[in-house]
C-alpha positions in Angstrom: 33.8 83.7 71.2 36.6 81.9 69.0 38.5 84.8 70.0 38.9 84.2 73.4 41.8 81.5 73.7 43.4 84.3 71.9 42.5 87.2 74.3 43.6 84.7 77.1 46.6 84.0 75.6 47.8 87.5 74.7 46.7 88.2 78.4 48.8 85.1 79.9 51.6 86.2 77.6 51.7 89.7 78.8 51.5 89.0 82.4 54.4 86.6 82.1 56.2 89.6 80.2 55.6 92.4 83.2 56.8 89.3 85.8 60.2 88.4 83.7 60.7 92.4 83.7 60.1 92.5 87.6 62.6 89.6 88.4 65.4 91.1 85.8 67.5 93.4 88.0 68.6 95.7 85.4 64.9 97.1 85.0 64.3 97.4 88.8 66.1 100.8 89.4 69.7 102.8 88.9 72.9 101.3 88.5 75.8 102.2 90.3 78.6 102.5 88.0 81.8 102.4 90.7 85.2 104.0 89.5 88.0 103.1 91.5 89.9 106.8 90.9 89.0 110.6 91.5 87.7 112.8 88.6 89.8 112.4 85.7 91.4 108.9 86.3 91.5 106.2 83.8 88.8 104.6 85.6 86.3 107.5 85.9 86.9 108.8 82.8 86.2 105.6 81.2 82.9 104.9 83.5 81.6 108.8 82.5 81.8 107.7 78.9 80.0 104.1 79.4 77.1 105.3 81.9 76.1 108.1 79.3 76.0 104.6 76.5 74.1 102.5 78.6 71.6 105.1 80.0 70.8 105.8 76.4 71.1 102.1 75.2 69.0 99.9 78.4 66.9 102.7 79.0 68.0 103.0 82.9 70.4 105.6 84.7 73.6 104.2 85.4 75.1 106.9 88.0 79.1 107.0 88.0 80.1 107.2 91.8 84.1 107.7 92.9 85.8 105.7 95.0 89.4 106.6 95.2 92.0 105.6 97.3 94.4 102.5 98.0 94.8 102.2 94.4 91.1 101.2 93.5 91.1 98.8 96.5 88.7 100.6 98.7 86.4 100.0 95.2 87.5 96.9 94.6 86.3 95.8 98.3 83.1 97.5 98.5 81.7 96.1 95.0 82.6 92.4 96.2 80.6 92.8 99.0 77.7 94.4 97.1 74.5 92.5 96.4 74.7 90.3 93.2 71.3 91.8 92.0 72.7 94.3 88.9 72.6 97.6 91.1 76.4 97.5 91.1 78.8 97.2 88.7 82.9 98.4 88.5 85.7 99.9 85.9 88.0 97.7 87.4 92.2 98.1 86.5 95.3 95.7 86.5 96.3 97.4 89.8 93.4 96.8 92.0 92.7 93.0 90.5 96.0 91.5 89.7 99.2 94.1 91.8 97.6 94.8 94.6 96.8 91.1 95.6 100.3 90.2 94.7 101.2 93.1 97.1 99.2 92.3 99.7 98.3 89.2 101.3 95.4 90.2 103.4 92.9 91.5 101.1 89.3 91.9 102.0 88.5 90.5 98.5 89.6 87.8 95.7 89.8 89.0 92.6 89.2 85.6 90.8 86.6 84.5 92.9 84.5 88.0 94.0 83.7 88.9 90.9 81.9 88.3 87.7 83.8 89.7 84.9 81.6 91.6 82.3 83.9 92.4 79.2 87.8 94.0 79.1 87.5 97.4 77.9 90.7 99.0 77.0 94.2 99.1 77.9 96.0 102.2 79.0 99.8 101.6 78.5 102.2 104.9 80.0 104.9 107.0 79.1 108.3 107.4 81.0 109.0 111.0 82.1 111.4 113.7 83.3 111.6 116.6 84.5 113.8 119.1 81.6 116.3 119.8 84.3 117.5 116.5 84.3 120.4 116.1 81.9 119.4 112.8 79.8 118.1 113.8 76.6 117.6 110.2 75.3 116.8 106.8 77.0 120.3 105.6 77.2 121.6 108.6 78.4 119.2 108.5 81.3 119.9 104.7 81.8 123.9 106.0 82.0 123.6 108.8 84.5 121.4 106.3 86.6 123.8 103.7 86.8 126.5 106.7 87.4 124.4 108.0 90.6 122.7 105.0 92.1 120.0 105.7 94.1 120.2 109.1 93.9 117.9 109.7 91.2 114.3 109.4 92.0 111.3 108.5 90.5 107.1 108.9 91.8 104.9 106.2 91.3 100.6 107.0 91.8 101.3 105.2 95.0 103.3 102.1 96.4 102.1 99.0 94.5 100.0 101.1 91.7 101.0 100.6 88.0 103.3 103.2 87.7 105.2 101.7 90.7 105.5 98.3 89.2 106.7 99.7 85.6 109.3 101.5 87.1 110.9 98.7 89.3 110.4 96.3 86.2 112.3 98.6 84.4 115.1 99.3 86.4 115.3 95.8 86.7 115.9 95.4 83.3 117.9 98.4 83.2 120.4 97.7 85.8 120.1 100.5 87.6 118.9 101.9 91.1 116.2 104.3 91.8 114.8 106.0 94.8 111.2 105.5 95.0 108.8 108.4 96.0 105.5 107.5 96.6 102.0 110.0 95.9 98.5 110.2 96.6 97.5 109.8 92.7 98.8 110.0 89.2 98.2 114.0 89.1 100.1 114.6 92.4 102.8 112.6 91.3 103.1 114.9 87.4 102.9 117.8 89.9 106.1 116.5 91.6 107.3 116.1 87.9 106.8 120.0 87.3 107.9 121.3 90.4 111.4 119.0 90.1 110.4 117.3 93.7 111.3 113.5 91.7 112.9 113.4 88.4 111.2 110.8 86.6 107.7 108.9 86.7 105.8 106.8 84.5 101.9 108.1 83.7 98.9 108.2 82.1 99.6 109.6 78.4 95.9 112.2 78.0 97.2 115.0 81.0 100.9 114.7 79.7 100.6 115.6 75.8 100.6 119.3 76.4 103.1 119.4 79.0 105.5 117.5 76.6 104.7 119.5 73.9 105.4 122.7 75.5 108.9 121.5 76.7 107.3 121.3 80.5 108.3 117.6 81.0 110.3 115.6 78.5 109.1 111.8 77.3 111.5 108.9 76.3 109.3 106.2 75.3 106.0 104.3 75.8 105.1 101.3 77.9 103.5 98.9 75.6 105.3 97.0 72.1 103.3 99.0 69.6 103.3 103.1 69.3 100.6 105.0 71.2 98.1 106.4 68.4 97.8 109.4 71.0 101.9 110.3 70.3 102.6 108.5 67.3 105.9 109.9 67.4 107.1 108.7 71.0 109.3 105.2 70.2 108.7 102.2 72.8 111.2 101.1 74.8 111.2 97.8 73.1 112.4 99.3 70.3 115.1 101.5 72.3 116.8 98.1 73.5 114.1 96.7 76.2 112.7 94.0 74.3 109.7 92.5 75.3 109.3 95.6 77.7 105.4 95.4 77.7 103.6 96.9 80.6 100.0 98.3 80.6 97.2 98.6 82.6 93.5 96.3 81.2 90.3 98.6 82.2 87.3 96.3 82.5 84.2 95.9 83.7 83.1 93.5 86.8 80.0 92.7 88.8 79.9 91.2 91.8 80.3 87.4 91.8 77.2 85.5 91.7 75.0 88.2 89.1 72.2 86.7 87.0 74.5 85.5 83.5 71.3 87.6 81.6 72.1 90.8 83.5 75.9 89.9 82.2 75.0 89.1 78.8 72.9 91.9 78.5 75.3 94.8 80.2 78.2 92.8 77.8 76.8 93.4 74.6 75.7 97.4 75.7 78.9 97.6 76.0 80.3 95.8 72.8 78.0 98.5 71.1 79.2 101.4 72.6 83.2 100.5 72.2 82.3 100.4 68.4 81.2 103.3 68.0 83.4 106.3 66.4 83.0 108.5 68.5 83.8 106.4 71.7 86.5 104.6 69.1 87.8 108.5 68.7 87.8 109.3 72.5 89.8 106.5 73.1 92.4 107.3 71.3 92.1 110.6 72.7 92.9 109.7 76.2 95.4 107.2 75.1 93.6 104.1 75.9 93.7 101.4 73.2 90.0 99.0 72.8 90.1 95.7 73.9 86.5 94.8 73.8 86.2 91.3 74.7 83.6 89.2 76.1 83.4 87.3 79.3 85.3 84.4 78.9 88.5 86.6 77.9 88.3 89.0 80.4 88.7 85.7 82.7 91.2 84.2 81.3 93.3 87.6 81.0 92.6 88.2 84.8 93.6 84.7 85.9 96.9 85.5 83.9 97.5 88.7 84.9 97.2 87.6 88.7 99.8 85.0 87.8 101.8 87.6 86.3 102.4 90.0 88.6 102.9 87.5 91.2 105.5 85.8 89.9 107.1 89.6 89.4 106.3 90.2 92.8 108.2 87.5 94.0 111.1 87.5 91.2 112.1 91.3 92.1 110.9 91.2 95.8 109.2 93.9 96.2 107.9 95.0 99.1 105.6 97.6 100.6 107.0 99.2 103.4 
């Protein structure tokens, strides 16, 4: 009999245990793990990687589902609306949270207020290209023949207000020159237009690119970002070509819906803290050009908040406009 309070404590103990796993959302069924892109973007391949990581690591399938189009908008929208109970969670990028609202006034969503942000992830900065039939065999020389042919030169962008859209007029901003902007339905369409000669010049994604710069196919002047892309060591930034302070990439984090239990958060931030560390994610990283900027919740914030402000006031100062 002096074993009983025992017993009934163990018992009380348990019971408590199976009710706190009930009420934690995480354990309650599969997570939907939204990428804003198609097979193969930043954001997809990114979320592939992760789900695998956190399947293994919380013990619950987390299933990547695609939602392209609008530059990660469409996404963007549907996870702010979602229920705030841990079934739903987003690889989010600069141009759905920060360019698009600068872009356009009437979203369906806030990006500071509709979300929780998890952690930052990675940054992806881009390369400038050209197709090998345009004279220019350095930076400056393609800067000259620019200025010498305003607006006759074009250049694709992903789509109007994606990254690759904004890099470009910031550049040519800087540059002093005048180019004519032709929009596509993705990243891949717009190297396609690369290759066939259709535009002469775009800024992408660095992973699909290497072998095509390599093999002569398309020819690269310099990277986005202040510090050398470990992915093409040898590829000079355009900071260091004349553009100081010429720093433009694109943060890949992770977001839940606002108003998300902060265990869920904590718990789903430091799965991913462990998987970012790892070599081999460390190595596929570096692979697809992306550069780790694990950070916690608070940073990712505060990195948001700025890069809303940023790309507002750049909005404004070059006055773009989507037509």
């Amino acid at each position: 009999m002096r074993w009983l309070p025992v017993v009934v404590l163990a018992l009380v103990l348990i019971a408590q245990s199976v009710v706190s796993a009930q009420n934690e959302p995480f354990l309650n069924g599969p997570v939907r793990l939204i990428a804003g892109a198609g097979p193969g973007g930043n954001p997809d391949v990114l979320a592939r990687l992760l789900a695998q990581k956190f399947t293994e690591t919380l013990g619950q399938p987390f299933i990547v589902e695609n939602m392209p189009g609008a530059g990660g908008m469409i996404a963007a929208g549907f996870v702010a609306k979602a229920k705030p109970d841990g079934h739903v969670l987003m690889i989010g990028d600069s141009g759905a949270l920060a360019i698009s609202p600068a872009l356009y006034p009437n979203l369906s969503y806030d990006p500071l207020r509709d979300f929780t942000p998890v952690t930052a992830l990675a940054t992806v900065p881009t390369v400038l290209l050209v197709n090998p039939s345009v004279p220019a065999k350095t930076l400056a020389e393609f800067v000259a023949l620019a200025k010498k042919e305003p607006g006759k030169m074009s250049y694709g962008s992903a789509g109007p207000g994606s990254i690759h859209h904004l890099t470009m007029a910031i550049f040519a901003d800087l540059a002093g020159i005048d180019l004519l902007h032709v929009p596509y339905r993705g990243g891949s369409a717009m190297v396609n237009g690369l290759l066939t000669g259709e535009i002469q010049a775009g800024w992408s994604g660095i992973p699909n690119v290497i072998p095509l710069i390599d093999s002569g196919m398309l020819r690269a002047y310099c990277v986005s970002t202040p510090e050398r892309s470990m992915s093409m060591p040898a590829l000079p930034t355009c900071a260091a070509l004349g553009y100081a302070g010429f720093d433009i990439a694109t943060m890949l984090g992770l977001l839940a819906p606002a108003g998300v239990p902060q265990s869920f958060v904590d718990l789903v931030q430091s799965a991913a803290a462990k998987a970012m560390r790892e070599p081999e994610m460390m190595a596929r990283m570096i692979q697809f050009g992306m550069v780790v900027h694990e950070e916690g919740t608070t940073h990712y914030r505060q990195f948001m908040k700025h890069d809303v402000e940023r790309y507002a006031a750049i909005v404004r100062e070059l006055n773009l406009q989507i037509r």
